[in-house]
N, C-alpha and C positions, 0 to 999 in steps of 0.2 A: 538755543531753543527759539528763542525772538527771531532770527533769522530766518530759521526753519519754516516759523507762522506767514513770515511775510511773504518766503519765495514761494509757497503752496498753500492757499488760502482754504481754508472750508470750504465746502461744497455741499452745499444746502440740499437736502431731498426733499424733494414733493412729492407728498404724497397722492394718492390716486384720488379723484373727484369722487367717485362710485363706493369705493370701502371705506366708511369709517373705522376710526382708530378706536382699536379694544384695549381694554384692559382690567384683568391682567392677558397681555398678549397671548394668545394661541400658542398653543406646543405644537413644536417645527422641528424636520426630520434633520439629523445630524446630515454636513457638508463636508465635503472635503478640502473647504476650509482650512487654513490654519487654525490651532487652538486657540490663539493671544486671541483671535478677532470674536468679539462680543455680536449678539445678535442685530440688527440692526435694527430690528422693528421698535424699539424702545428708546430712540433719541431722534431726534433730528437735525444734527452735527455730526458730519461724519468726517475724521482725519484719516490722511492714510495711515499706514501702520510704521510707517519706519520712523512719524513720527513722535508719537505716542510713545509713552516709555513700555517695554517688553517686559514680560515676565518670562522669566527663565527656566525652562525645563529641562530636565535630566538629560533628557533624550534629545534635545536641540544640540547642533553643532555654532560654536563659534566660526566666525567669517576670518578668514587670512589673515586679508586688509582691508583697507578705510575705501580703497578703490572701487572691489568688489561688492561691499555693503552699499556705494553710492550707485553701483548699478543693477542692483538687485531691489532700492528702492525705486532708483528710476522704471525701472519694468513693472512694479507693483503701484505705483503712482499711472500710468498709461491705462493700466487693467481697474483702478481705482472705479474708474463711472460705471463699467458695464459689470461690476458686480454688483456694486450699490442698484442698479436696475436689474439685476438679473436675482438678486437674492432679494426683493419685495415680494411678498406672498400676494396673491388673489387675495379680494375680499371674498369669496366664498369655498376659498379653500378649508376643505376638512382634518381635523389633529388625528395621524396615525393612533392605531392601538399601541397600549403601553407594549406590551409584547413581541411588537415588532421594531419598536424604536429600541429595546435594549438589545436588539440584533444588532441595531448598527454600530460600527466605530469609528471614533472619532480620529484624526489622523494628522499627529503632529506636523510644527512649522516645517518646512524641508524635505519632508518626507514623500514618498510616491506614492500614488493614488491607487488604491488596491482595486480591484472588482470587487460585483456585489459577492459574489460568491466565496471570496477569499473573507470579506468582514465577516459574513454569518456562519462561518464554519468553528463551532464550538471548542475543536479537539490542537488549534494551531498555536496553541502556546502550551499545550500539553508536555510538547519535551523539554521546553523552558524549563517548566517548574520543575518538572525532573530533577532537570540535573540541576538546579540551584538546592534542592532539598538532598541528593546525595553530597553535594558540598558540602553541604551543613551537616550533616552527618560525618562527613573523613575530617571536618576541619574539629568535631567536638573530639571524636576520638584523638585525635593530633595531640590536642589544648590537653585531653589526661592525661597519654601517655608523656607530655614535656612535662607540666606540673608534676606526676611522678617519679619522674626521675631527678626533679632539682630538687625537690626533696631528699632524693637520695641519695645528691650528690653532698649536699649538704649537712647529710647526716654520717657520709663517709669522711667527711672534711673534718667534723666536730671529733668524731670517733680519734683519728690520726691524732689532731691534737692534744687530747686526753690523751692518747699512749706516750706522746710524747714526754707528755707532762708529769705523767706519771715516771719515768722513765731517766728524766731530767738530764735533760742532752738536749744541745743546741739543736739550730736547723740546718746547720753545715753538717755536722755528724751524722743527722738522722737517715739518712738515706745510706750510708755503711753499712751502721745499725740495720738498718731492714731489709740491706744484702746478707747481711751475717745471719740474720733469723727468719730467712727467705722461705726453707719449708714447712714451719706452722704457718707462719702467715700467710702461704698460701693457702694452705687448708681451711683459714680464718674466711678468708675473701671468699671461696668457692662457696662456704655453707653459708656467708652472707647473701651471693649471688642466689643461690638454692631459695631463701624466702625472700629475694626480692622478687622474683621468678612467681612463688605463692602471693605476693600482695599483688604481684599482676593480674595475677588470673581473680583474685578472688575483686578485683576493682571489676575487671572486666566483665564477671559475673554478677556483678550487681546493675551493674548499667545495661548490658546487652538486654535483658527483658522491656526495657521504657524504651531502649529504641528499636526495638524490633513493635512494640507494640504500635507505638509512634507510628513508624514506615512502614508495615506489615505490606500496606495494601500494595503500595507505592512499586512495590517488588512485583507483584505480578503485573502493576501496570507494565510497567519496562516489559518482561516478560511477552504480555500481549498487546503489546504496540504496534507491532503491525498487522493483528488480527483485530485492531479495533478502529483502523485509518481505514481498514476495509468495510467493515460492519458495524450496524451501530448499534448491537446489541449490546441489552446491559449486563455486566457478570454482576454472580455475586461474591463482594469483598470477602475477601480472607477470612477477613477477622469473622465476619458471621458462620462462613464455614466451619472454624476449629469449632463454636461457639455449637455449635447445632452437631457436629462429632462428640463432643462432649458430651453435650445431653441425652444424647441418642445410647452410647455407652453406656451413661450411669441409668440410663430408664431399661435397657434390654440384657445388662450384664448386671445378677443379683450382686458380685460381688467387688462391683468396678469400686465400689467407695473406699471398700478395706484396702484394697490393692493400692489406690490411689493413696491414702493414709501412710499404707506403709511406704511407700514411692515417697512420699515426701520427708518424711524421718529418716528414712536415709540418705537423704539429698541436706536434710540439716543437720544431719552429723558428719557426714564429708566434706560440706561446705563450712561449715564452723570447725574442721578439724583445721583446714587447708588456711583457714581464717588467725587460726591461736596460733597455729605453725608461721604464719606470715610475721607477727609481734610482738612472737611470745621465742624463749631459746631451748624449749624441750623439742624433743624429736617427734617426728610425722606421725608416728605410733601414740606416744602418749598426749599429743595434741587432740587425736583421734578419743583416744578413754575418756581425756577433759569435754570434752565435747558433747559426748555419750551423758556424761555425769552431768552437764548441765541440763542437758534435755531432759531427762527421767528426772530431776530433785532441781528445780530451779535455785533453792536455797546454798547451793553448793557455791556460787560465783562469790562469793562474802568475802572470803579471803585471796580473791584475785587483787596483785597489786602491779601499779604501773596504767597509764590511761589509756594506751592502747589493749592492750587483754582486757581491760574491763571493760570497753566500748563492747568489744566482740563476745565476751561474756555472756554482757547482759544483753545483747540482741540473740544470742542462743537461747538463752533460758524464756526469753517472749517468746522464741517462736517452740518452743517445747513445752511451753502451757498452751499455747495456740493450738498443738496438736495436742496433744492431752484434752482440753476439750471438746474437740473435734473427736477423738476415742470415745468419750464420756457421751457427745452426742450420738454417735452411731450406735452404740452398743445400749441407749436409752432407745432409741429407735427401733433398734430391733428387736428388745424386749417388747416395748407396746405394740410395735406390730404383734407380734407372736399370741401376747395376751389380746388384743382386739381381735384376733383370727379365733382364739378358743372360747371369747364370748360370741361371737356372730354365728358360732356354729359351721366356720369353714376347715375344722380339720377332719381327716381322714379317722373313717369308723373302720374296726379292722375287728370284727366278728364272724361268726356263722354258727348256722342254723339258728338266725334269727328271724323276727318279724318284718318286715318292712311297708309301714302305712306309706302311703304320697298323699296328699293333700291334707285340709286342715277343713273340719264342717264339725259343727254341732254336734256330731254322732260320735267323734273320738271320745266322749271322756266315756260313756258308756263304753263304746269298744272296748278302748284300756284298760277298763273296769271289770270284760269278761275275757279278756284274754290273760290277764289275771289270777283269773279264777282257775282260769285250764292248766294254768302253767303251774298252779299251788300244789299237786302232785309228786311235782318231780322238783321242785325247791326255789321254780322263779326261772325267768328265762329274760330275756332280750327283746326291748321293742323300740323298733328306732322310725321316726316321723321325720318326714323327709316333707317340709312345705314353703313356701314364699313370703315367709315372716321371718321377723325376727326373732331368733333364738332366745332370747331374754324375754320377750312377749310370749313365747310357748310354754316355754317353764313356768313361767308366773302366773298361767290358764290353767295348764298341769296339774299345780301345786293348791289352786282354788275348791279342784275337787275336792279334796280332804279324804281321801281313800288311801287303803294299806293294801299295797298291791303287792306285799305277803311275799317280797322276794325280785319280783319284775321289775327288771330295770327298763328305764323310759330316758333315752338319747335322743335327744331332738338337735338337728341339724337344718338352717336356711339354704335353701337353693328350690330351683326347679327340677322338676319332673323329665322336662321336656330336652335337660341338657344331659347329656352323656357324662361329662365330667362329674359334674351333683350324684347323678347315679351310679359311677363308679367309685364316691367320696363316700357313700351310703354300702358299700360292699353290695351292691345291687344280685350281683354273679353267687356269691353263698346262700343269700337267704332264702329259707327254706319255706317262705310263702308271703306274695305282694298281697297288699289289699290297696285297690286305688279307691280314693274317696271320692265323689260326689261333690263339683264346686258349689258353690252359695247362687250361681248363676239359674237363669230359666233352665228347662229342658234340656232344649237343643244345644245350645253353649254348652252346656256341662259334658253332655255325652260328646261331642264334640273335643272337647278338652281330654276326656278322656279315650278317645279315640288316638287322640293325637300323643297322648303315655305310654298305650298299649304298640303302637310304633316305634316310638323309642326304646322299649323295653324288648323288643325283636331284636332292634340295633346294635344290642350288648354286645360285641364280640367273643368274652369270655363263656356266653349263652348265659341263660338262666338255670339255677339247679333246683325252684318250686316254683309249685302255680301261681298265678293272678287270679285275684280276687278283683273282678268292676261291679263298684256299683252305678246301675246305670238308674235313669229316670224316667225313661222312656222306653215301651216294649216295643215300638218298632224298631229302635235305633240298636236293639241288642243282637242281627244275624250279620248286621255290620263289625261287630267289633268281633264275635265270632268268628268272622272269615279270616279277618289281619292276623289276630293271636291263635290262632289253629287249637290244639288238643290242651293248652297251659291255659285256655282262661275258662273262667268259671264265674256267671255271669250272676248277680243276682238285682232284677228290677226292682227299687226302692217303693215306687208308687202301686205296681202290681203287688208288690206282698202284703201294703196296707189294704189297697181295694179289697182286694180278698177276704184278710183278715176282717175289714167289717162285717162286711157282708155274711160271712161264719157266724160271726160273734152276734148278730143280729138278728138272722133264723136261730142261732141255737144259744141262747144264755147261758154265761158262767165260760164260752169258750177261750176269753180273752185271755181268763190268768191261769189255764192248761194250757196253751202256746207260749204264756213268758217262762212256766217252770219248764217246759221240752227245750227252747228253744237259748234258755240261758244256762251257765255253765255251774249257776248254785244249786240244783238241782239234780234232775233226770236228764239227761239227755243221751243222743242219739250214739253208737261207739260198731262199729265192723271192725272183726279178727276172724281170722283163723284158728280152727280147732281141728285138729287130724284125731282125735279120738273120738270126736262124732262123725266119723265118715262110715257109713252105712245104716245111721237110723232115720229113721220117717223124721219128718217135720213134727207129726203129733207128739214126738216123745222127745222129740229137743226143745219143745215148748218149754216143758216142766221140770228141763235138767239143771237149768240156772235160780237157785233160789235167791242170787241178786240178783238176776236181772228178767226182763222180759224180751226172750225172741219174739219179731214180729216181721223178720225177710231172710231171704238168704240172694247172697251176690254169688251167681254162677258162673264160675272159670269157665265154663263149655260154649258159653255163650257172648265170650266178648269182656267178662266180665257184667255183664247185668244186675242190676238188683232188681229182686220181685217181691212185691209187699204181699203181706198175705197170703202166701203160697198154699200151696194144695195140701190137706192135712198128710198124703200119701207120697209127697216128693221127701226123696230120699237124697242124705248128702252126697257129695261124692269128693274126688281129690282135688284138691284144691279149690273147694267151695269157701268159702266165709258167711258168719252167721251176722245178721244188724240186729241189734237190743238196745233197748234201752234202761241206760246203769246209772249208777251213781257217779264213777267217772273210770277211766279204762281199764286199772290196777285193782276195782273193787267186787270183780265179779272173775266167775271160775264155774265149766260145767261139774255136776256134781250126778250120780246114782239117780235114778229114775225115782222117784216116793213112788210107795202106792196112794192110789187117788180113788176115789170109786163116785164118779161126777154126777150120776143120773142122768135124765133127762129134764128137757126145759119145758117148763108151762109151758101148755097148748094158749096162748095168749098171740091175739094177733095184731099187729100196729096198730094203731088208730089212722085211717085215712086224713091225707095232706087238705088241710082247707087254706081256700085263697085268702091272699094278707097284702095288707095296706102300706105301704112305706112311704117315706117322704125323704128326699135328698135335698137337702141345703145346701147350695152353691157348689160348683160347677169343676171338677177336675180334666185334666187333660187325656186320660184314660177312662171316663166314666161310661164309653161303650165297652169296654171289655166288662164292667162291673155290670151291665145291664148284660151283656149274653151270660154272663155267672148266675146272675138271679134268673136266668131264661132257662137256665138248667136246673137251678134248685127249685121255682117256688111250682104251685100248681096253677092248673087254668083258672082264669078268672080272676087273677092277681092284678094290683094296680101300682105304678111307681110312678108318684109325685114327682116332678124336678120344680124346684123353686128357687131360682136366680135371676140375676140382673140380666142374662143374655137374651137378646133377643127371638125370639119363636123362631122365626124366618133362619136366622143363623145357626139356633141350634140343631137343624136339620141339618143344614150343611154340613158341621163341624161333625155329626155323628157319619153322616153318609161319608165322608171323606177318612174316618174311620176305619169303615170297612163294614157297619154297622146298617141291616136294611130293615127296616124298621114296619115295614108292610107285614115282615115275612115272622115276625114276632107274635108266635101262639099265648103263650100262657101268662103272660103280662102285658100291662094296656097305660104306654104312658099319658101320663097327664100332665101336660106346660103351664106354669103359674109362674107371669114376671114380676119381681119385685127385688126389695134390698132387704137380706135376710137379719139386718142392725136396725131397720124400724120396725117399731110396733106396730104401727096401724098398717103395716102389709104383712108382719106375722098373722094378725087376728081375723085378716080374711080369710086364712086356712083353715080347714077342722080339725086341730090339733088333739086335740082327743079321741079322733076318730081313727088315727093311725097307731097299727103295730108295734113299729119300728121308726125311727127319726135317725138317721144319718145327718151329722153335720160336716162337711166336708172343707177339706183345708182348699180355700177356690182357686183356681187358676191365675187369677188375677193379681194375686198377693204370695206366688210362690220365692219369689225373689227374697221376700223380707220374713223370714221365722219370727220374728215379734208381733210385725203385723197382722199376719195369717194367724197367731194364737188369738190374737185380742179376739180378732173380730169373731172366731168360732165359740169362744169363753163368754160374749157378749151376746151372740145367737141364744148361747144352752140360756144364760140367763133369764133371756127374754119368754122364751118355750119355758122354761120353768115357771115364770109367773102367767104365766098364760093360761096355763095347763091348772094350777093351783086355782085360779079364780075361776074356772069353768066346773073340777071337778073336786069340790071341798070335802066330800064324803065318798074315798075312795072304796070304802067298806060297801055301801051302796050301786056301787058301779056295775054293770053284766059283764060276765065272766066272756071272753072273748071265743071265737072258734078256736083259736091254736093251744087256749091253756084249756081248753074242756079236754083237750085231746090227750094229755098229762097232768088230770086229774089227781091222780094218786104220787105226784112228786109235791112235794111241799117247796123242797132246794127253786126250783125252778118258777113254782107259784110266785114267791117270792122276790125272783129277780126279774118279773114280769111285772109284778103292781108295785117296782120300787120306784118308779116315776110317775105316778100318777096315770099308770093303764100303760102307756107307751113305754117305748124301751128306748134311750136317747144314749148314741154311740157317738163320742165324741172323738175328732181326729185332731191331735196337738203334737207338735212338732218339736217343739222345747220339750227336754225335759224336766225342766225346773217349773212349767205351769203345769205340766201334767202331773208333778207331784202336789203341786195346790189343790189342783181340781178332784186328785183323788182323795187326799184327806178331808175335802169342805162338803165330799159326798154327794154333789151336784147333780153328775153325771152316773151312769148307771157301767157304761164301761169308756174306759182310755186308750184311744191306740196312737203311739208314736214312732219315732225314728229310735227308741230305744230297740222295741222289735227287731229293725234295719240291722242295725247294728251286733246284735246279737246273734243273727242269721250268718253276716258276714264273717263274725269272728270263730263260726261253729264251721262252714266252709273254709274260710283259714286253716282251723286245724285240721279239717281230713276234705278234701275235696269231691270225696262219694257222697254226702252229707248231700249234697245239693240236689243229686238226682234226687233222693225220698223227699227234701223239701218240694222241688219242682209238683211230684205227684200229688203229696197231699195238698197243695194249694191250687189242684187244677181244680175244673168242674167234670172232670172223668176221671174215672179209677179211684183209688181209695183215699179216704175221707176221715180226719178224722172229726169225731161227733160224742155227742153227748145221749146215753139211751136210760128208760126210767129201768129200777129193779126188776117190776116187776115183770121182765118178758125174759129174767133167767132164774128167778125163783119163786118160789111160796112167802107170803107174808110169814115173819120170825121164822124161816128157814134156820136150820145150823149149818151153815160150810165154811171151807176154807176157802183160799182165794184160789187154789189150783184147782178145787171145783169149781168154780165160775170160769174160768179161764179156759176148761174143758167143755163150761156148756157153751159157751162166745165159739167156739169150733163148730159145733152144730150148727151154726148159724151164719158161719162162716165168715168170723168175726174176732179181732183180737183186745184181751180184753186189757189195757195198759192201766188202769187205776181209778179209785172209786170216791165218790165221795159221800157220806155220812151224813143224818138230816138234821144232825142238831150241831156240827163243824160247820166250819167258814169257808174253806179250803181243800182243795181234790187233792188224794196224794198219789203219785203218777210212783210206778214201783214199788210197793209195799215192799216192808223187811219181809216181815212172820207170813208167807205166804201159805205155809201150812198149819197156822194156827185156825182152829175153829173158834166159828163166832156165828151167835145169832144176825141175819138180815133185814130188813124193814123196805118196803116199798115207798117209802117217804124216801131211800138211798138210790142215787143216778151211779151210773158205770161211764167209763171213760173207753171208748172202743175205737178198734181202726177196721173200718168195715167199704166193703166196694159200695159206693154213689148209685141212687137208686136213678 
């Protein structure tokens, strides 16, 4: 080494004048350099390299001889300067990105200098690894199958011995000997060969999974090896393949898990047979039963003796409580699924000729309440609510009513409307009448929504076998739904039946709770049949043939089917006419013999002329032009309707003109605009509140969204008008009798319902029905109209879908009416008649006469039993009549 020093000195670098020395030095792109050589920037001694002592790498070749190494230094000695100058960096040389330095390689002592192109190419030691990783794979396999068999050879050697020993014969003889008993022995050796054969497979079978799992991928690389030299797209690995097959299976096939389960039990009873058969000396069969008995009773392996059966034993019986829980797992699963399916309300309803609501609003417990009632006849029937709750949430609403629905079962099921499957999960195709509800949304949405039901409900395939019932919210949005659902729907506006109903109930007192007893199913109501034993008598004399009930139309087969209210007392029936009455309920009524009658005639008594009246409407509905052309029809000239709400003047023209509403062209009533908030006092008391008729409180536009809110604020109105009204007029008794109650003088009923609020008549409109039962027992208000109405209407169209036409007429403002008229314009003060007299003189006047009410009762009763019982009259007594609108 001293020699070495002397003959080849150091050779000092200088460094550059211009760059200082850094440190820690700059990162500097790999060279194709030798590996042994260290950077140079970090010393400044530099030997050559043949001096220095070498570090040895794998990949380096040793040199022949001493010859060749001395001139292989010599030539590396000669290049020594001009690399030491050619490998000093610039001083303002910049450090590659980490990114592209781990592209380059570095490239052993001896070796040749690649292009750039060959170091950056990722895939060139790809077949390397290859095959050094199949090596490793055929050399493990190798290493089990020798280790198995020196075992086995070993175990044949030990065995020999024993026999031999047993036997007791040298080792010179033994091989005689085992000529002489050559053919058991062979048959010994073959069935030994037979489970060495089984310990093979079953080793082979344990391992093949770790190394297929191991190399899975590795296989298809080989495979696309040279589709991947070409492209350098990336596949995806196997492994994730099976992995995502898998899944895909057990998500899209209900029954891939049991399959699977049992796929594995039999793979660990053939595999633990082949296993007992390899170690154990029963046969393939009953290796097989042992196997079976470990898996189903793990307890059985107890009396296994010897360590190899027990090893395999007890690895049988692990993995046969493994499955066994796995059993226990699925069939827990598919119990709660099952059960979670029959509480959510996802299984299949398989009735008919039942009901079918869709949606869920405020209005159902009433409904269910009178569909109930109709169904109490015949011993209870079917009503299945089909809405976007949950099933547990609906029952538990249900169940709050606290009603005995006397037979009527109530099925409720979660889904949508709007899906086909929900609607075939609901027997949609049987049921023998829909009723779609009215969402909790504005107007438009709602009818919209149910627009978009009524489409789906077209879509049935299997068709529909009864009508649809919508309620809509809007009477414009009702020739739209119309047209989609052709001849099956039957539409009834929720806001027009209210509007209406006030405005009834407002000109004529007492008419509120004659519409809830017609229109609900615990009383009177509406019922069409057929009768072939009255075909050829007049209408006058079918009047008086049903002593349960009261005709008041007949539906004309001649004509389409028609019904005509009030018909001509000289129209006679014909075939296949149908008579409309009003009964107790369908089964309670029978025509019967003609009674004799002998009616008389009616007081010459002439109406009292219509005088103009005062009304006031409290805040602001979305149809309150239709309710103004209603009152355009009912009141007389010279009439006035107050509007008092928050909208603005300017807009509520618009809002009415856009209507349809011309407000120029309005004869007999003269609005009056007053802005204010109908919840303060001091803009109530600007009004003349005692100066008005009539008080409408209307549920406003602005708050239709929220039924809690829309009650408060009208409950907070009446309130308000109540103390108002009190402090102005303390001495009701003192008050001037009004023009409309002079004109019904001789009614007391009506006197009555007229000074029950302090002069005015306040009609409240509430939407709950639980505050409209407050409101009606605290006595506040004078009448209540709600969505109980609604719903009663809908559930009366439910069961017969002609119903709707006679509602349609009597809530129009043409054609017939019905109405409330005083005694005295059909008899004499203490007359004696019966009610088929009176009913005969409502003819005269061409008028029907449906039920009276009493002046010292509370209550009209709409179809008297005893109609031929006589009884004195009193002109203090109103009649309840269906008569044409004047």
């Amino acid at each position: 080494m001293s020699l070495s020093l002397s003959l080849f000195p150091p050779a000092r670098r200088i460094p550059p004048a211009v760059a200082p020395r850094q440190w820690p030095p700059p990162e500097r792109r790999a060279s194709n350099a030798p590996a042994d050589h260290r950077d140079f920037s970090d010393r400044d001694w530099v030997f050559p390299s043949f001096v220095v002592p070498q570090n040895t790498s794998k990949r380096g070749k040793k040199l022949a001889s001493s010859d060749s190494r001395t001139a292989a230094a010599h030539g590396k000695l000669v290049d020594a300067s001009h690399r030491i100058a050619s490998h000093s960096p610039p001083a303002a040389s910049v450090p590659k990105p980490e990114a592209e330095r781990k592209k380059l390689k570095v490239v052993p002592s001896g070796a040749p200098v690649s292009s750039s192109s060959e170091l950056t190419r990722p895939s060139s030691r790809r077949p390397g690894e290859l095959k050094r990783y199949l090596l490793l794979v055929v050399l493990t396999f190798t290493c089990v199958l020798s280790v198995t068999y020196v075992f086995y050879l070993r175990h044949r050697v030990a065995q020999l011995e024993e026999w031999c020993t047993e036997k007791d014969i040298d080792s010179n003889s033994s091989f005689s000997l085992f000529l002489a008993e050559k053919t058991p022995l062979f048959f010994h050796f073959a069935n030994a060969e037979r489970r060495t054969v089984a310990l093979y497979a079953v080793v082979i079978i344990l391992t093949m999974p770790f190394v297929l799992y191991k190399h899975l991928d590795y296989l298809s690389q080989i495979r696309n090896l040279s589709k991947r030299l070409k492209s350098n797209n990336e596949e995806v690995p196997i492994k994730k393949r099976i992995a995502y097959m898998v899944d895909v299976c057990f998500s899209v096939y209900p029954y891939a898990k049991l399959l699977a389960l049992l796929f594995a039990t039999i793979f660990l009873i053939v595999f633990g047979g082949l296993a007992l058969y390899a170690v154990n000396k029963n046969s393939f069969a009953e290796a097989l039963w042992l196997s079976w008995t470990f898996v189903a009773d793990s307890g059985n392996h107890a009396d296994t003796e010897g360590l190899g059966p027990r090893i395999v034993s007890v690895s049988i019986s692990s993995g046969g409580m493994l499955i066994f829980a796995m059993m226990l797992g699925l069939v827990s699963d598919a119990i709660s699924e099952k059960v979670d399916s029959l509480r959510k309300g996802k299984s299949e309803v398989i009735e008919m000729n039942h009901i079918l609501i869709l949606g869920w609003s405020d209005k159902l417990g009433s409904l269910l309440k009178q569909l109930a009632i109709a169904n109490k006849s015949v011993g209870g029937g079917v009503v299945v609510v089909l809405a976007e709750r949950d099933k547990e949430e609906m029952e538990l609403d249900i169940a709050k009513l606290e009603f005995d629905f006397m037979g009527t079962s109530v099925i409720c099921r979660s889904g949508s409307p709007l899906i086909l499957a929900d609607l075939k999960k609901v027997s949609v195709s049987k049921a023998r009448a829909i009723i779609v509800l009215a969402s909790d949304e504005n107007a438009d949405q709602s009818d919209a929504r149910a627009l978009r039901v009524v489409l789906s409900l077209t879509g049935v395939k299997e068709g529909l076998r009864g009508h649809i019932v919508v309620e809509m919210s809007d009477l414009d949005n009702e020739p739209l739904v119309k047209l989609v659902g052709g001849e099956l729907i039957e539409t009834v506006v929720a806001h027009d039946v209210i509007g209406r109903l006030m405005i009834q109930c407002a000109l004529q007192p007492g008419l509120a709770q004659i519409w809830e007893d017609i229109l609900g199913f615990e009383n009177a109501e509406f019922y069409i049949k057929r009768w072939p034993q009255l075909d050829g008598l007049r209408f006058e004399n079918v009047l008086i043939s049903f002593p349960d009930a009261i005709p008041c139309g007949i539906k004309v087969a001649a004509d389409g089917g028609k019904i005509i209210l009030n018909p001509d007392d000289n129209y006679v029936l014909k075939d296949g006419d149908e008579v409309l009455v009003i009964a107790e309920d369908d089964d309670t009524y029978a025509p019967c013999p003609c009674p004799e009658v002998c009616a008389g005639s009616c007081p010459k008594t002439v109406e009292p002329p219509k005088y103009p009246e005062k009304i006031l409407f409290c805040g602001w509905r979305r149809d309150i032009d239709d309710m103004i052309m209603v009152l355009e029809a009912f009141l007389p000239p010279g009439s006035e309707l107050w509007m008092f709400n928050e909208v603005p003047v300017i807009e509520r023209d618009r809002k009415l003109t856009d209507g349809g509403l011309d407000v120029s062209r309005l004869e007999n009533i003269k609005l009056v605009h007053k802005e204010g908030n109908a919840v303060i006092k001091r803009h109530l008391e600007s009004l003349p509140l005692e100066t008005f008729d009539s008080i409408l409180i209307l549920a406003d536009e602005s708050l239709e969204d929220s039924v809690v809110h829309s009650d408060s604020r009208s409950l907070a109105t009446l309130l308000l008008i109540r103390d108002i009204q009190s402090k102005r007029l303390p001495d009701k008794d003192t008050k001037p009798t009004s023009l409309r109650l002079s004109a019904f003088s001789h009614s007391s009923w009506i006197r009555e319902m007229q000074q029950a609020s302090d002069k005015s008549i306040i009609i409240s409109e509430i939407l709950d029905s639980r505050t409209r039962n407050l409101v009606s027992v605290s006595r506040i208000s004078d009448y209540v109209l709600s969505n109980e109405l609604v719903s009663m209407a809908l559930a009366m169209v439910a069961e017969d879908k002609q119903i709707n036409r006679v509602l349609e007429e009597l809530f129009a403002e043409q054609g017939n009416e019905m109405c409330i008229k005083p005694a005295e314009l059909y008899l004499y003060d203490q007359e004696e008649l019966c009610f088929y007299d009176i009913m005969l003189r409502g003819r005269q006047r061409q008028e029907i006469v449906i039920g009276y009410r009493l002046a010292n009762t509370e209550r009209a009763i709409i179809n008297p039993s005893l109609k031929s019982e006589r009884r004195k009259w009193s002109h203090d007594d109103v009649f309840v009549v269906i008569s044409v609108s004047e």
